[in-house]
C-alpha positions as CSV (number, residue, x, y, z in Angstrom):
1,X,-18.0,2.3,-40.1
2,X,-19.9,4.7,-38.3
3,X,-20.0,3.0,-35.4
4,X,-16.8,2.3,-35.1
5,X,-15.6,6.2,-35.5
6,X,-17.8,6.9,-32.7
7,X,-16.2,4.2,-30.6
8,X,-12.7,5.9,-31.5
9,X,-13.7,9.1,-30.9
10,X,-15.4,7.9,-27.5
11,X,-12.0,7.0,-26.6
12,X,-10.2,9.6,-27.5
13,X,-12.2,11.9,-25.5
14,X,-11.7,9.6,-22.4
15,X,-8.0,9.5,-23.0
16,X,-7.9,13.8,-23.4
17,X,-10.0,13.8,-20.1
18,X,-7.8,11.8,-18.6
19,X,-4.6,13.7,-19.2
20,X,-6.2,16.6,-18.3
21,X,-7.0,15.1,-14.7
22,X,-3.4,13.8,-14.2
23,X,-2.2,17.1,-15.6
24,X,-1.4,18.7,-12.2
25,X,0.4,15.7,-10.9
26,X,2.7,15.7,-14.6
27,X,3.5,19.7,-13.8
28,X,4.4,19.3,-10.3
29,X,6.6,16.3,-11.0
30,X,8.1,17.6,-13.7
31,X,8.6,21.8,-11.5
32,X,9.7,20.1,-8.5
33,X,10.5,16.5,-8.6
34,X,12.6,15.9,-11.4
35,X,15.7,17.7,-10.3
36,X,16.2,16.5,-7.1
37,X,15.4,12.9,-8.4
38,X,18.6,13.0,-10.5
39,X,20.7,14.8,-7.9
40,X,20.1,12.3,-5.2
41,X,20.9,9.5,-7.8
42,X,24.1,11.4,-8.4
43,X,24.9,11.9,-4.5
44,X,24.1,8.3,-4.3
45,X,27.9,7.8,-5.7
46,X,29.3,10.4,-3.9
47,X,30.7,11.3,-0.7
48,X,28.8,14.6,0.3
49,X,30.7,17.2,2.4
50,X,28.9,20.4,3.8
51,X,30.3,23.6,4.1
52,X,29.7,27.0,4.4
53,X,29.5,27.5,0.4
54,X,26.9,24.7,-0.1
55,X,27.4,20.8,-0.8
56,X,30.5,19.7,-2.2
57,X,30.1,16.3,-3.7
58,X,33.0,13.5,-4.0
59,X,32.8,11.0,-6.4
60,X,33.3,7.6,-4.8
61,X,31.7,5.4,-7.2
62,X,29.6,2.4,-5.6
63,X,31.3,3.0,-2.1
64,X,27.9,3.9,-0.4
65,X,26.2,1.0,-1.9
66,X,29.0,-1.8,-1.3
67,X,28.9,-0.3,2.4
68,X,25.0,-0.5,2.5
69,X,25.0,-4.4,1.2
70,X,28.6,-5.4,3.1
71,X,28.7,-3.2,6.0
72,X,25.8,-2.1,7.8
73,X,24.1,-4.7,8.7
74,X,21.5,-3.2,10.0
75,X,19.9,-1.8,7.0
76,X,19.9,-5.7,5.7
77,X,18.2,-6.6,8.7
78,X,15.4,-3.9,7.8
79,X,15.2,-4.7,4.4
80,X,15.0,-8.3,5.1
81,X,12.1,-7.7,7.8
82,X,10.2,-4.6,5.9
83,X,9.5,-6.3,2.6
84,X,8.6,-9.1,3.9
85,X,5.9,-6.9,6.1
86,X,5.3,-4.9,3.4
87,X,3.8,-8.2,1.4
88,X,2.4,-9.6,4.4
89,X,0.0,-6.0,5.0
90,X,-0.3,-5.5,1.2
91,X,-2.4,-8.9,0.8
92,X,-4.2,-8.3,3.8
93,X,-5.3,-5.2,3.1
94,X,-6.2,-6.3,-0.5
95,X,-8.3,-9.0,1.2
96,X,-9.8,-6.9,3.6
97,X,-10.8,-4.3,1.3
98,X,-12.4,-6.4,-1.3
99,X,-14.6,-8.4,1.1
100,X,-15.4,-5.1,3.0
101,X,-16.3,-2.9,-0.5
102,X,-18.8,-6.7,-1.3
103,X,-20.5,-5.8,2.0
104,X,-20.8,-2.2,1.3
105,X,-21.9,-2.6,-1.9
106,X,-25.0,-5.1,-0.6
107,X,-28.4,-2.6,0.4
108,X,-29.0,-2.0,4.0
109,X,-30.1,0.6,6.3
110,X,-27.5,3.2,7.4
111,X,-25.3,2.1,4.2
112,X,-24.2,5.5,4.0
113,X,-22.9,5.9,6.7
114,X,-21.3,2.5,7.5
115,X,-19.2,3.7,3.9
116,X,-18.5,7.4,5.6
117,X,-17.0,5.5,8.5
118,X,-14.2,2.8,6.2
119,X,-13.7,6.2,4.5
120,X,-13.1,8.7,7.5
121,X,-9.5,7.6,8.5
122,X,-8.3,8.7,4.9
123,X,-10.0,11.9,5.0
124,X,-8.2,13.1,8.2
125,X,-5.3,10.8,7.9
126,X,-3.5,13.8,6.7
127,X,-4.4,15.7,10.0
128,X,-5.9,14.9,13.7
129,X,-5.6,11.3,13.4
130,X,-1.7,11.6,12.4
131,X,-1.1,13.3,16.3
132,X,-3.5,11.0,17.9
133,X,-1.8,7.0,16.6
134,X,2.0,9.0,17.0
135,X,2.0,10.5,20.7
136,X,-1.2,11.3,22.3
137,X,-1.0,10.6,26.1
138,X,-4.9,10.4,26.4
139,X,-4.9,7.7,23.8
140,X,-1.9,6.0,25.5
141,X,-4.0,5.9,29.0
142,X,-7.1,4.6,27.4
143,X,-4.8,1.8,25.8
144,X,-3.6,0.5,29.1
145,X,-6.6,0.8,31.1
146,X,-8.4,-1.3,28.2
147,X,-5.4,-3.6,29.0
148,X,-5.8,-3.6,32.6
149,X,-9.4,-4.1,32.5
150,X,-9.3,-7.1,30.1
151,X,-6.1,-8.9,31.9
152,X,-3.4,-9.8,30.0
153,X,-4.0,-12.6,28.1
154,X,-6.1,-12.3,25.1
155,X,-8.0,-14.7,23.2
156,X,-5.8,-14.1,20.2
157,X,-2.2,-15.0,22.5
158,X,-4.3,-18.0,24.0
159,X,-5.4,-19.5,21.0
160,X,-1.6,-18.3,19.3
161,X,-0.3,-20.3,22.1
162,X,-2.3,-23.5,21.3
163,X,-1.5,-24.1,18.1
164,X,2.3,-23.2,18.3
165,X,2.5,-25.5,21.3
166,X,1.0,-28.2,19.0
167,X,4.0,-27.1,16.5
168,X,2.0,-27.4,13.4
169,X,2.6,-24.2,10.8
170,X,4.2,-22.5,13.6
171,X,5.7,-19.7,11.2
172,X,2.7,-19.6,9.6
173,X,0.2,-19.5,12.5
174,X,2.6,-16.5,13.6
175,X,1.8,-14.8,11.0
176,X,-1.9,-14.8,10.8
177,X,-2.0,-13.8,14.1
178,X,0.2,-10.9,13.9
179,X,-2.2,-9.6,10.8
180,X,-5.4,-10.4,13.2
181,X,-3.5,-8.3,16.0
182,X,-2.5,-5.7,13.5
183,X,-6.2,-5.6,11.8
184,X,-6.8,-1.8,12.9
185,X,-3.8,-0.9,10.8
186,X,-4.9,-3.0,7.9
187,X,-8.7,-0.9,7.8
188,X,-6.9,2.4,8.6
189,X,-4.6,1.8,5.5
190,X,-7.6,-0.1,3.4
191,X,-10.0,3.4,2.7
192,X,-9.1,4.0,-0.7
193,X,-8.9,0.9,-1.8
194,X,-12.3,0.1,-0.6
195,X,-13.7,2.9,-2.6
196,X,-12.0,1.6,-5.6
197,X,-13.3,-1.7,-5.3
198,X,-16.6,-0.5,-4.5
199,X,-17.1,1.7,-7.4
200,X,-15.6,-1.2,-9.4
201,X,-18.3,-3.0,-8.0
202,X,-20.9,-0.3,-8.9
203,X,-20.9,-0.5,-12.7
204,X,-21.5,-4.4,-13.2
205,X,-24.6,-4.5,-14.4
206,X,-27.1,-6.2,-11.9
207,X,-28.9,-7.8,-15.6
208,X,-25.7,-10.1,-15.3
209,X,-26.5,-11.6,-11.7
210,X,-29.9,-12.3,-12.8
211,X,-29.4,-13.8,-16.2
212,X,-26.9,-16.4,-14.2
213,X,-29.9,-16.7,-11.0
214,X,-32.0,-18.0,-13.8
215,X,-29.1,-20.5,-15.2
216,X,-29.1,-21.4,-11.9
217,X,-25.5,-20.2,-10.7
218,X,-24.6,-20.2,-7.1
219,X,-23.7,-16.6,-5.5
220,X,-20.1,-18.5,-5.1
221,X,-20.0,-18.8,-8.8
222,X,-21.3,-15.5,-9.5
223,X,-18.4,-14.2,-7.6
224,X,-15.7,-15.6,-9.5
225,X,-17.2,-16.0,-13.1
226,X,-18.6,-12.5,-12.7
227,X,-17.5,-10.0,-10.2
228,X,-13.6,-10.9,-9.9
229,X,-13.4,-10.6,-14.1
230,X,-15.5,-7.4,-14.3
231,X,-13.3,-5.5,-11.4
232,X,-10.1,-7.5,-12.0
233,X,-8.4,-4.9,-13.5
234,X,-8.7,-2.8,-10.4
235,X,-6.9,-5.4,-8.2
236,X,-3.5,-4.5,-10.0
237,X,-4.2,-0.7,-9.6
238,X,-5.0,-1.2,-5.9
239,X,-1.9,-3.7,-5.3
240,X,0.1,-0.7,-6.8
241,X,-1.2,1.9,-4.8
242,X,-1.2,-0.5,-1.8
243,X,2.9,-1.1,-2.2
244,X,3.4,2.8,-2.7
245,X,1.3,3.7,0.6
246,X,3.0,1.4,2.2
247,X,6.9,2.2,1.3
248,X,5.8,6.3,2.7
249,X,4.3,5.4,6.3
250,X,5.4,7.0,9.2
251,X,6.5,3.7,10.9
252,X,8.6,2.3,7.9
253,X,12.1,1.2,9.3
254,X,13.9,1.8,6.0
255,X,12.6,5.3,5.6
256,X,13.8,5.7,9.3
257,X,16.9,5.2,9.1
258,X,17.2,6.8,5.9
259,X,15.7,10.0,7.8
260,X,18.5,10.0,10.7
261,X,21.3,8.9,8.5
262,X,20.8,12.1,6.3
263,X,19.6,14.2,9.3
264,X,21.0,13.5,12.4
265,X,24.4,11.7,10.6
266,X,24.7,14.8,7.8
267,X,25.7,11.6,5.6
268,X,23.8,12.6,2.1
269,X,25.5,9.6,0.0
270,X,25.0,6.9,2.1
271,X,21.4,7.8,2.8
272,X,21.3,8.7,-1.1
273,X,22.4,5.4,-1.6
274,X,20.3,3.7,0.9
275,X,17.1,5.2,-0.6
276,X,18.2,4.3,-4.2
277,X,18.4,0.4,-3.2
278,X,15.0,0.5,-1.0
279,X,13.3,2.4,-4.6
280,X,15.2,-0.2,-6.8
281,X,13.5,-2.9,-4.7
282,X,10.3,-1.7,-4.4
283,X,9.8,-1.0,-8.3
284,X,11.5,-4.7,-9.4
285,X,8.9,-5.5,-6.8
286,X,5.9,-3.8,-8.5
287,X,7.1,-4.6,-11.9
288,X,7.3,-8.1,-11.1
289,X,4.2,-8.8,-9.5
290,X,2.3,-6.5,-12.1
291,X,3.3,-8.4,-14.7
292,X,2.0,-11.7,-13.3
293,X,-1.4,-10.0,-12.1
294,X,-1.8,-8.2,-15.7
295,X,-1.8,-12.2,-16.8
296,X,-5.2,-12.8,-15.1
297,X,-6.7,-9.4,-15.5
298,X,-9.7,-9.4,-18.4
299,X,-10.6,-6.1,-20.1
300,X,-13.6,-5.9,-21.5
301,X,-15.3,-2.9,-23.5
């Protein structure tokens, strides 16, 4: 009985830390966020006219979105080719960071540092690095003088070329290779997620590999009858986080044309509206796939 009232109280101390550490996040969201989240749902539905006295909003009912879905077919295009991308680099970058956090988490010389590097894009991320992937001229002459010096054929295009001559998988083979082609975005995006794998990693106990090395299981078998179990739970909160980092990059279609149709156009609904459908998406999305991860996830005490 005792032990069990220690075990509660454990967890209710966890829990109060917990709340505490997301504390911040629950004031802000609540100080700044909530208000505007309603009024854009409400501008969604309406025809927004500025002048001099502020916004003056029309109600028009689901005009914005029957014009998202019906007329502009360019915002179906996007949505069509975004999501799809969207999965595509969320699975990649799960992949990636998983097999990178395993080698990470293996002892070698310079370990440290090898971790500093995967982590260093996320730490200035929010600074230099932004300047120097979105318009740096020195970065766009080193780019083409690699180019120039290598030709213009890589083995990536040579090898592509192969196989979709051969026209086996063709849509398929595309698709590896655009993620191969695309890996330096997939290991700039996969920093945090590597850390969360890798302190996932951290706090098996190393008495479990050797209790199976002396049943005689296989490092295959150790890997997916103990590690994927004992960090499984971190897969979801990564593919979360993965889908959310994703939908707020700067090269995001949607969120482009979002951006001019409220700026440049002065149209609030539409882009309102616009917004509302590419959230409603993305959280059916999350929801969905959640649900059928949360399936396979084991929790353990």
């Amino acid at each position: 009985m005792k032990k069990r009232a220690k075990v509660v109280g454990l967890q209710r101390r966890k829990a109060v830390a917990g709340y505490i550490f997301i504390l911040p996040f629950i004031v802000g969201f609540l100080t700044f966020m909530v208000k505007p989240f309603f009024q854009s749902l409400y501008m969604s539905f309406c025809n927004v006219e500025v002048g001099p006295g502020g916004f003056n909003n029309i109600f028009v009912g689901l005009t914005n979105y029957l014009r998202a879905f019906t007329v502009d077919i360019e915002f179906n295009q996007k949505l069509v080719d975004e999501i799809s991308r969207m999965c595509i680099n969320s699975l990649a970058i799960m992949v990636f960071s998983f097999f990178v956090a395993l080698i990470l988490n293996q002892k070698f010389k310079g370990r440290a540092l090898v971790r500093a590097v995967f982590f260093l894009p996320v730490i200035l991320s929010s600074g230099v690095i932004i300047g120097v992937e979105t318009d740096n001229s020195l970065m766009a002459s080193v780019q083409s003088a690699i180019e120039e010096g290598v030709g213009t054929t890589s083995i990536t295009d040579t090898i592509q070329d192969i196989l979709v001559t051969s026209g086996v998988g063709v849509r398929a083979f595309e698709t590896v290779f655009e993620i191969v082609d695309g890996i330096y975005d997939v290991a700039i995006a996969s920093g945090i997620q590597i850390i969360i794998f890798l302190s996932g990693l951290q706090t098996i106990s190393a008495s479990m590999y050797e209790a199976a090395d002396i049943e005689g299981c296989t490092a295959w078998e150790s890997l997916w009858k103990i590690t994927f179990p004992m960090i499984s739970s971190l897969f979801l909160v990564n593919w979360i986080y993965t889908i959310v980092d994703f939908c707020m990059r700067s090269d995001n279609e949607i969120m482009k044309k979002i951006s001019a149709e409220m700026i440049e156009q002065l149209n609030y609904g539409f882009a309102s509206a616009m917004a509302w459908i590419y959230f409603g998406i993305v959280i059916a999305i999350i929801g969905i796939s959640s649900l059928i991860i949360s399936k396979g996830v084991y929790y353990y005490e």
